[in-house]
C-alpha positions in Angstrom: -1.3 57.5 15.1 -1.4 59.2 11.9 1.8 56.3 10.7 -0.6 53.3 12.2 -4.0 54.5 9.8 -1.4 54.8 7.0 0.0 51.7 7.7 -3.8 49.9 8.1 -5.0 51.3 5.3 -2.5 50.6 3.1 -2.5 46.9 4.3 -6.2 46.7 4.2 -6.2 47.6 0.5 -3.4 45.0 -0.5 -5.2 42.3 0.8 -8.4 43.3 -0.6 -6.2 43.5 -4.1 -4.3 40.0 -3.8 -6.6 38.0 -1.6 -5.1 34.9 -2.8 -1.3 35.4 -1.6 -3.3 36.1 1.8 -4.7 33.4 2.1 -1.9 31.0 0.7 0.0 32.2 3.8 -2.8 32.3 6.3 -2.9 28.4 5.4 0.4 27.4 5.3 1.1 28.7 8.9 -2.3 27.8 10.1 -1.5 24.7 9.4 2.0 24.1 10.9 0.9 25.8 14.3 -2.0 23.6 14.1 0.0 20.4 14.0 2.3 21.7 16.7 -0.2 22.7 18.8 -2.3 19.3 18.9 1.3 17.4 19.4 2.1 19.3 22.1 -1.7 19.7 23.8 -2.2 15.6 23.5 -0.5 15.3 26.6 -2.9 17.4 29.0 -6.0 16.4 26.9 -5.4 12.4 27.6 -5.4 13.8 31.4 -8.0 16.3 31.4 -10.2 13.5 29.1 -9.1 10.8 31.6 -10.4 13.5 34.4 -13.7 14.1 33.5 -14.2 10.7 32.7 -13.0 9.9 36.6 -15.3 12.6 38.1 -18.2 11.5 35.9 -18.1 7.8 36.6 -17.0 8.0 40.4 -13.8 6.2 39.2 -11.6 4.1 41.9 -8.1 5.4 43.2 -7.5 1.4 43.9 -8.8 -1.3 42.4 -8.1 -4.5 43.9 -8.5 -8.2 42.1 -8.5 -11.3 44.0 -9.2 -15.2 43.3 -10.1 -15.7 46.6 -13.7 -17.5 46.2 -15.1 -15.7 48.9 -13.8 -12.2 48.9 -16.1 -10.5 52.3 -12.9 -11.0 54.3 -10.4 -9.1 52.2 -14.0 -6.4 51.6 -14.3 -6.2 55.0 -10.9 -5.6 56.4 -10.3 -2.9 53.4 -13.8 -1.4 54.6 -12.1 -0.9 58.2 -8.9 0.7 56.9 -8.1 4.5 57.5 -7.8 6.4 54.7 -10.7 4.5 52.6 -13.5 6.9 52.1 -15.8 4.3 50.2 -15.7 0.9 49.1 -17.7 -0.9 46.3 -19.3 -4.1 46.9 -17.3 -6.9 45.8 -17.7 -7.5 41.7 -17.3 -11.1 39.9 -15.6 -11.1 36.7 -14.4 -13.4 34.2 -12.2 -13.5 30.9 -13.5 -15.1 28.1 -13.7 -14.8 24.4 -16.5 -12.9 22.7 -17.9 -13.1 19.0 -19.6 -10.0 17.5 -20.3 -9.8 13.4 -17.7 -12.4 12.8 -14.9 -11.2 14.9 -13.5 -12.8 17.9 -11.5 -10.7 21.3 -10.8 -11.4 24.5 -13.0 -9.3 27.3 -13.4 -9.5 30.8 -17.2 -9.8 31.7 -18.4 -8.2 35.3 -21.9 -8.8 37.0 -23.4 -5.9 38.0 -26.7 -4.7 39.1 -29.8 -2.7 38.2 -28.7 0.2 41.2 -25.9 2.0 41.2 -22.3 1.5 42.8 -20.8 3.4 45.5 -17.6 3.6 43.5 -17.0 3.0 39.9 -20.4 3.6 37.8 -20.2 3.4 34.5 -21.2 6.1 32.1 -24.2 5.2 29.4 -23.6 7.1 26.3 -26.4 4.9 24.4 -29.1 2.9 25.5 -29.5 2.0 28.6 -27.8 -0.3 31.7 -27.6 -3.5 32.2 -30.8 -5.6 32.3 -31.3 -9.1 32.3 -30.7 -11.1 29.3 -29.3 -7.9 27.8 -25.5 -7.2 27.7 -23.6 -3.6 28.0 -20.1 -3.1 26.2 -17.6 -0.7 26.9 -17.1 2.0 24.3 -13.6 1.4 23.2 -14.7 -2.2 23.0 -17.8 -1.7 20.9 -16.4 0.2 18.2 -13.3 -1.9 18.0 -16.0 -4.8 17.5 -18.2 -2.5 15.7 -21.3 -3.3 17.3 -24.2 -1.0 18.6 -27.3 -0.9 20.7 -29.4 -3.7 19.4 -26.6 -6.1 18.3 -25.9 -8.8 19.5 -22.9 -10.5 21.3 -22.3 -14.1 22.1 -20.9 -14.9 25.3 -19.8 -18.5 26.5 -21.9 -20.0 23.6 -25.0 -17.5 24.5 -26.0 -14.7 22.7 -26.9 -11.5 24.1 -28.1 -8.2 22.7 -26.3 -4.9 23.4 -28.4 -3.0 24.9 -26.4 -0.2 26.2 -22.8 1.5 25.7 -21.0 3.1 28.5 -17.6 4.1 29.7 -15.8 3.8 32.7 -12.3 5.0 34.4 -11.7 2.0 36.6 -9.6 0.1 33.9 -7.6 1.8 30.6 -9.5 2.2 27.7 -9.4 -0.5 25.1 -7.7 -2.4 24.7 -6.0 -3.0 28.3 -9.9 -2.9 29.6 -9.8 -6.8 30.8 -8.6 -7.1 34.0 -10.6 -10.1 34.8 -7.5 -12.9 33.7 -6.1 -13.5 37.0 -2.2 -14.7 37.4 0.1 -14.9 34.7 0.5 -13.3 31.3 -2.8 -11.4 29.8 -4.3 -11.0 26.8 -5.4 -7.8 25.7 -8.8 -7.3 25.6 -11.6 -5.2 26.2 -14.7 -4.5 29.2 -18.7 -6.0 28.9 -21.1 -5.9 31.7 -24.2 -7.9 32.7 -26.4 -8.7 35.6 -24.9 -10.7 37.9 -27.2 -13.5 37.6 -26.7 -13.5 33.7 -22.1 -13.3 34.5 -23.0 -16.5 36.7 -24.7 -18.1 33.9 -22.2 -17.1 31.2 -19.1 -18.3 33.3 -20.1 -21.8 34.1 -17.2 -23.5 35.1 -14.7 -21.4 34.6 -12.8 -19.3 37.0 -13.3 -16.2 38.0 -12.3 -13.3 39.8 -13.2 -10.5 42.1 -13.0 -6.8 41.8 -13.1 -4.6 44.9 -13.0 -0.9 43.9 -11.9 1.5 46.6 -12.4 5.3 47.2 -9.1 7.1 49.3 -9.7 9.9 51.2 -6.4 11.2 49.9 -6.5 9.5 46.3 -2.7 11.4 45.6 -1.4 8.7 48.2 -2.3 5.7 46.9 1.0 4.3 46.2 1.9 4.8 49.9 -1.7 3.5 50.8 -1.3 0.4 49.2 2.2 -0.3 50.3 1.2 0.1 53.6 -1.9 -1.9 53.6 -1.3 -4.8 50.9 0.6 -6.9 53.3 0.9 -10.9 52.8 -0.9 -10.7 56.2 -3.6 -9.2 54.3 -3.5 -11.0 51.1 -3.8 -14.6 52.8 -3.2 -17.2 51.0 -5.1 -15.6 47.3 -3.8 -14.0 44.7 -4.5 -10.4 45.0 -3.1 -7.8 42.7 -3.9 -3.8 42.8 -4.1 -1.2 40.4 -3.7 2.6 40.4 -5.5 5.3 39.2 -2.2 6.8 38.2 -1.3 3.6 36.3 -4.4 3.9 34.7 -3.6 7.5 33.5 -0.2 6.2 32.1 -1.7 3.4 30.3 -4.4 5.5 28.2 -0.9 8.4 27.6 0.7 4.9 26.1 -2.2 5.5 23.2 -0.5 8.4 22.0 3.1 7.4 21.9 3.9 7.6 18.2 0.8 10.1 17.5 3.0 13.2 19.4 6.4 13.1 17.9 4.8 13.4 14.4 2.1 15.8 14.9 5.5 18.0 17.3 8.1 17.2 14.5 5.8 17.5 11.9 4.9 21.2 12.7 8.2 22.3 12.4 8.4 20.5 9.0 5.5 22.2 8.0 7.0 25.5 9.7 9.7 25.2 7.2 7.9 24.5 4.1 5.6 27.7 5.4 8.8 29.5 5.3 9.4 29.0 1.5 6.0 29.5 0.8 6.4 33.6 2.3 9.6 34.1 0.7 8.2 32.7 -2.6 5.5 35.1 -2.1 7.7 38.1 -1.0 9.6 37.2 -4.2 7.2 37.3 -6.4 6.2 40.5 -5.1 9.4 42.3 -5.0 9.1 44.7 -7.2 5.7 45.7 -6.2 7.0 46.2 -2.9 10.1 47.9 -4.1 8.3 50.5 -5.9 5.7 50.8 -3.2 8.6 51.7 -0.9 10.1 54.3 -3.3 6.8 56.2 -2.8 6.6 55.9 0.7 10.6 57.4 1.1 9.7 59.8 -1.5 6.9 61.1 0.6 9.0 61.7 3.4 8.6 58.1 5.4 12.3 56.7 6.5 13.5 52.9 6.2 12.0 51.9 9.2 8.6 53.0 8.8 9.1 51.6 5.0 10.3 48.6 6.6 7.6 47.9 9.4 4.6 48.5 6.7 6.0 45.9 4.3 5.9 43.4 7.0 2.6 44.4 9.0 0.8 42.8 6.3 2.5 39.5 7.3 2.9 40.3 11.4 -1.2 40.6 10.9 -1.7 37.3 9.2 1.0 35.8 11.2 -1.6 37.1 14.6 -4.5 35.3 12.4 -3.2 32.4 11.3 -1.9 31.4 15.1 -5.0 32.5 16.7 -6.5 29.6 14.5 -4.2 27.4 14.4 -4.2 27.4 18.4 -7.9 27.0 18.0 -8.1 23.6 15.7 -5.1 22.1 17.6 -6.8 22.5 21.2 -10.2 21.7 19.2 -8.6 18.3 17.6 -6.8 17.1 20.5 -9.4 15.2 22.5 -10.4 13.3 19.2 -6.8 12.1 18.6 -5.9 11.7 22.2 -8.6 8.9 22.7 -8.6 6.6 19.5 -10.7 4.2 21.5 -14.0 6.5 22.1 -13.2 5.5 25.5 -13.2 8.4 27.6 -15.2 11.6 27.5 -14.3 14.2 24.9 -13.5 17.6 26.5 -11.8 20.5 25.4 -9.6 23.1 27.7 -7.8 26.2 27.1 -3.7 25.1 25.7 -1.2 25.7 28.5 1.5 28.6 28.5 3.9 26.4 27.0 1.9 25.4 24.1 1.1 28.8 23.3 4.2 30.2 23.1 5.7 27.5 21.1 2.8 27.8 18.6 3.6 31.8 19.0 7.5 31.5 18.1 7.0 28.9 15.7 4.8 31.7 13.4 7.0 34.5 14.8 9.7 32.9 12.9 7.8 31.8 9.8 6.7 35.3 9.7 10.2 37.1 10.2 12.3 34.4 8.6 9.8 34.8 5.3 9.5 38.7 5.0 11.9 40.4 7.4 15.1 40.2 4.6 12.7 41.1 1.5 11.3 44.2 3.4 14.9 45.6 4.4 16.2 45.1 0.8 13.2 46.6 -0.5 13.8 50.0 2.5 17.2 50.2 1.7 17.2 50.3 -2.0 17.2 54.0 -3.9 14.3 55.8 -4.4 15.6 56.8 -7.5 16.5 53.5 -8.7 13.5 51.6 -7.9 11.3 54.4 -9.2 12.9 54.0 -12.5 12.8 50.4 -12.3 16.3 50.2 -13.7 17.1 46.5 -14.7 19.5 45.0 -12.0 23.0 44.5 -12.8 24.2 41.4 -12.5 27.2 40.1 -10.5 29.6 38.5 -13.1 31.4 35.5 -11.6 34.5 34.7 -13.9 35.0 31.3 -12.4 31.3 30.1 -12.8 31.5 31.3 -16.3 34.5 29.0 -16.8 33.4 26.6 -15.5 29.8 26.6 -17.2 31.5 27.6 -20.5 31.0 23.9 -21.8 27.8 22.5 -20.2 25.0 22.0 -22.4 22.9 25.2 -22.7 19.9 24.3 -20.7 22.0 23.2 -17.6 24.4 26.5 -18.5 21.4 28.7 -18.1 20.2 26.7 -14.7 23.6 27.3 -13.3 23.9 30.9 -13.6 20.5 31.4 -12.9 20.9 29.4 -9.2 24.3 31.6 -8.3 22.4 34.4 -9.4 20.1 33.9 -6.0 21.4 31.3 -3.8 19.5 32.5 -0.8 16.5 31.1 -2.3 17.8 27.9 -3.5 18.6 27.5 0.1 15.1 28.1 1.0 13.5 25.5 -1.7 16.4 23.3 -0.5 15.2 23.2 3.6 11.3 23.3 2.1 12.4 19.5 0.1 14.2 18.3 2.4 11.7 18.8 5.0 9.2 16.9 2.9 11.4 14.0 2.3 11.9 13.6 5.7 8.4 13.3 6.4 8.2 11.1 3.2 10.9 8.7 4.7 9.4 8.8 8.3 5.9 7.3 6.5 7.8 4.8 4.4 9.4 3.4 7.8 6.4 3.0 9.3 4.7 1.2 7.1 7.9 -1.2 6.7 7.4 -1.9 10.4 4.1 -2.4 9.9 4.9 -5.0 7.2 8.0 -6.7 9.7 5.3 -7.0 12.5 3.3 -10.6 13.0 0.1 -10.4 12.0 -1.0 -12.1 15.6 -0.5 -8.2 17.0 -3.6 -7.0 14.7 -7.1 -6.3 16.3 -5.8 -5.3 19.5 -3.8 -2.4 20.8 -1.2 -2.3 17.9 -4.2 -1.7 15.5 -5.5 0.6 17.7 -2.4 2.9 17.6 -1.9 1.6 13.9 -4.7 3.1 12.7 -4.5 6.4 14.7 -0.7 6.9 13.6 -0.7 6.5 10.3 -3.6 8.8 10.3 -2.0 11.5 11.5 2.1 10.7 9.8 -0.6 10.5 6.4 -2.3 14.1 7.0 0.7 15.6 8.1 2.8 14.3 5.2 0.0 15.2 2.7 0.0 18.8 3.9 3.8 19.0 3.3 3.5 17.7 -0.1 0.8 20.3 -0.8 2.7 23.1 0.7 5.6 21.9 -1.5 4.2 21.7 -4.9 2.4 25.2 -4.1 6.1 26.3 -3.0 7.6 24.8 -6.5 4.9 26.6 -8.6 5.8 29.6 -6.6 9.3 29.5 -7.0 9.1 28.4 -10.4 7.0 31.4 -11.4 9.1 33.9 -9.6 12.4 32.5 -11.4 11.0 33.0 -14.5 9.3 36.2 -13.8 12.7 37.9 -12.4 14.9 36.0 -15.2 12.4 36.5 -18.2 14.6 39.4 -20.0 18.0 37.6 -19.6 16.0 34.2 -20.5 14.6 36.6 -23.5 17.9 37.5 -24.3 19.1 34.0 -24.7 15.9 33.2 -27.2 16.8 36.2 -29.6 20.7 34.0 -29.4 18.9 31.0 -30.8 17.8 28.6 -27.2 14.6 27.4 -28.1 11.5 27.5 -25.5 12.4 23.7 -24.4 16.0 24.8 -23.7 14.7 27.8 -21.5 12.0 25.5 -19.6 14.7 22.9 -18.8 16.7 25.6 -17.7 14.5 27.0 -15.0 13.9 23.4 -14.0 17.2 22.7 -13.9 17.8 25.7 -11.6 14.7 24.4 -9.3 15.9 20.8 -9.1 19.8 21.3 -8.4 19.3 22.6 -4.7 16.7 19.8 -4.8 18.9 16.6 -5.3 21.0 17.3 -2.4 18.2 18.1 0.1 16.4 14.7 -0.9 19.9 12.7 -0.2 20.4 14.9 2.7 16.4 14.3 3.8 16.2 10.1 3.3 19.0 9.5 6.3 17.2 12.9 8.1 14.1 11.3 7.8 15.5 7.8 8.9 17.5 9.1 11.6 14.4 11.2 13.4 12.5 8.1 13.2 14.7 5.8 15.0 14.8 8.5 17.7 11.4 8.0 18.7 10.9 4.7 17.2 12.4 0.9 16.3 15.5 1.0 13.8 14.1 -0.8 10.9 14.6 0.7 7.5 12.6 0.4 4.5 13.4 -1.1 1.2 15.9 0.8 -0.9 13.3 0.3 -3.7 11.1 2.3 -1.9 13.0 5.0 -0.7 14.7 5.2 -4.0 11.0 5.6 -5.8 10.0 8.1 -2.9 13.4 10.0 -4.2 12.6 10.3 -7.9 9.0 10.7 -7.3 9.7 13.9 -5.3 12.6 14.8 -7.9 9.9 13.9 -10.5 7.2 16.5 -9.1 9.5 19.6 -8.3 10.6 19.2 -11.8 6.9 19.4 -13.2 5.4 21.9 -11.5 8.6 24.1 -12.0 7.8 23.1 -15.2 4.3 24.2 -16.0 4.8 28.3 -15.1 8.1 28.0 -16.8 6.0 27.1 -20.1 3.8 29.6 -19.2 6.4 32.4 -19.7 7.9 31.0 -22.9 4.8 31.7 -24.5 5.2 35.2 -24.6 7.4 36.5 -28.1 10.9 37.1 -26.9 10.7 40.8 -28.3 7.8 42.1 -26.8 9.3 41.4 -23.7 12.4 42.8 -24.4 10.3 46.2 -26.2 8.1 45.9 -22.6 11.6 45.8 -20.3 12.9 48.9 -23.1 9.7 51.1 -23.0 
């Protein structure tokens, strides 16, 4: 007990110190179990959504369609089938294209009236239901239109006012909502409802359709169900085609296809760039930590107590930091699973799976990040690090001869990156893991650009506008995570090399030779994880995706532009630290 209070207290006051590096990590792996979990909880939110929506709107387990012109025969012999435990009355529908505020879409229209349905009622979520002369749009529909309660729609040449919105499980959610087309290829389109009288009016001449929507006893056996009762015996000589709940379900999960493998993929990304981020900060903080754990062993603790308190801190945030990012993932996911506003919005607790993905995911941020400087740090000598002796350096005859002639700036970088290659490896996997995410946004929006424009303002703009969304935010939050990790890593360079850097200045290199040479050091490990991250980035993206590949003028600018940015804000703490006279901070290192 007496170890744990030590252990707490110490902690506590750190944090209360150094707030900032806290919170720098509490973000960055926030953030990446964030992503991961809303990739992975999209799944059982566009069923759970789908759900509710189902029980809320006494949604159909069958829903049959027929062009049959009177449809009380096919009505009446599904009423008299076992296993039906309700049946709606018989609904006319017809396609047709509407106009709202200058925009045109296909929609099926259905005549309903002022009392409600045995099976399939739709939900109002503004205004109020159908009424005559007044029209009622589907959700999805309505905001893909952009219309609300009190404007208006024209319909076969009338105009109508909205003056309700509602949503319904009996069809997908926008835009695969128009079910009224009949035979043939269909349009995509979305869901309006009027009185029955008013559909009448609107249709005119053209054909139509009816909807019978029916209630199983046993909805999990509706593929049997219809099998068995869809004969051609049955059908007679109409068209009559059937959907499934189930296929229902699958159509709205089709929303989401590209939105999961970058929210999934890119929280590992972001995992990785969190990884650079702790071992910048456990860099930086080396020889706090080193002296901190001179003290302890001095005192009487042993390595592994030393150990265990120089990573509590981080275990602690680690517990934080996945306890919210568990949170806004399972909070997020039923606005990203329904990018229509078709279906209800509900939230429920992440499954086992997701949590202990989101778990190891920050598990290893934590002990990848500050596991190796905490051993180092327990293992060194009391005596040593209570001196602070300066390190001796590892002379490498071969890199000397071979560095002998390079110009002095890209001498200096050399030396200085063999001198700690582990963490050129680190700022390596942290750029190459923004490229890739980099490269994955560039090929999208080259598909984008190869796609005909006759695809827009229907189900591709739908998922257009979600996806690039989300491959937007979560490349945004690795190119933040990545120039905080090059300012970090930049800063700790030049902290840990500012007496041999000093050293050089007394010789005669002049500030800008000692800034390129840091830089120089940052961006060498960089090159090879941007030409190792563009075919990375390509390759994951034709995994999930098409196999189209952007402009080598854009991936070549993305390149230099990230090149470009690790080199400036390497740059700007490396200035920092060449401001300070080149004796005082040998007197300081001598005193």
């Amino acid at each position: 007990m007496g170890h744990l209070l030590l252990m707490w207290r110490l902690v506590a006051r750190d944090m209360r110190r150094r707030p900032g590096e806290a919170v720098m990590f509490l973000l960055a792996v926030t953030t990446a179990t964030a992503s991961l979990t809303l990739g992975l909880a999209t799944t059982d939110a566009v069923a759970t959504a789908y759900l509710k929506t189902r029980a809320a709107t006494a949604g159909p387990d069958i829903t049959a369609i027929t062009t049959a012109t009177d449809p009380s025969d096919l009505a009446g012999r599904l009423a008299h089938t076992p296993g039906v435990a309700a049946l709606a009355d018989p609904v006319f529908a017809f396609d047709t294209t509407v106009r709202a505020h200058g925009r045109s879409a296909h929609s099926s229209v259905e005549g309903r009236d002022g009392s409600p349905s045995a099976v399939d009622r739709p939900l109002v979520t503004s205004g109020t239901w159908v009424r005559s002369g007044g029209a009622v749009v589907e959700r999805g529909f309505a905001q893909a239109l952009g219309v609300r309660v009190g404007d208006r729609v024209t319909i076969g040449g009338r105009g109508y006012p909205v003056v309700g919105i509602a949503i319904s499980a009996a069809t997908p959610v926008y835009p695969w909502s128009d079910w009224a087309q009949g035979p043939g290829p269909s349009d995509y389109g979305g869901r309006i409802w009027l009185t029955t009288a008013d559909t009448r009016a609107a249709a005119g001449d053209t054909a139509g359709v009816y909807l019978i929507h029916v209630k199983l006893s046993d909805p999990a056996a509706t593929l049997r169900w219809r099998d068995t009762v869809f004969t051609p015996g049955l059908r007679g000589d109409s068209w009559v085609n059937t959907h499934h709940w189930q296929g229902v379900l699958l159509t709205d999960s089709n929303m989401i296809r590209n939105t999961r493998p970058a929210l999934v993929v890119g929280g590992w990304l972001l995992a990785v760039a969190a990884i650079v981020t702790l071992a910048a900060l456990a860099t930086g903080r080396a020889t706090r930590d080193n002296r901190r754990a001179a003290l302890l062993k001095a005192a009487g603790a042993g390595p592994g107590t030393v150990a265990a308190l120089l990573t509590a801190q981080y275990l602690l945030l680690t517990l934080l930091a996945t306890t919210l990012g568990l949170a806004t993932g399972t909070l997020a996911a039923p606005h990203v699973v329904d990018p229509s506003a078709g279906l209800l919005d509900t939230v429920g607790p992440p499954d086992s799976g997701t949590v202990t993905a989101a778990v190891l995911l920050a598990v290893v941020v934590a002990l990848t990040g500050a596991l190796g400087p905490a051993v180092r740090a327990a293992r060194t000598s009391t005596v040593h690090a209570l001196a602070d002796l300066a390190h001796l350096l590892t002379h490498h005859p071969r890199l000397n001869a071979v560095t002998a002639y390079l110009p002095t700036s890209l001498l200096f970088g050399v030396r200085l990156l063999a001198r700690r290659p582990g963490r050129a490896a680190l700022a390596s996997a942290g750029t190459a893991a923004t490229t890739v995410m980099v490269t994955a946004l560039l090929t999208w929006h080259a598909e984008l650009d190869a796609a005909p424009d006759s695809r827009r303002f229907g189900p591709i703009e739908v998922r257009v506008d979600q996806t690039d969304q989300v491959l937007l935010a979560v490349t945004l939050a690795l190119v933040a995570l990545s120039t905080l990790n090059a300012v970090l890593l930049g800063w700790s360079s030049a902290v840990q090399a500012r007496r041999a850097l000093s050293v050089a200045r007394t010789l005669g290199a002049t500030p800008g030779q000692v800034v390129a040479a840091l830089c120089c050091a940052q961006l060498l490990p960089a090159v090879p994880a941007v030409a190792a991250g563009v075919p990375a980035g390509l390759g994951l993206y034709w995994f999930f995706g098409t196999q189209i590949t952007p402009p080598g003028a854009w991936l070549l600018t993305a390149a230099l532009t990230v090149l470009t940015g690790i080199g400036v804000m390497t740059a700007l703490p490396a200035w920092a630290h060449t401001r300070s006279p080149a004796g005082g901070v040998l007197y300081a290192k001598s005193a």
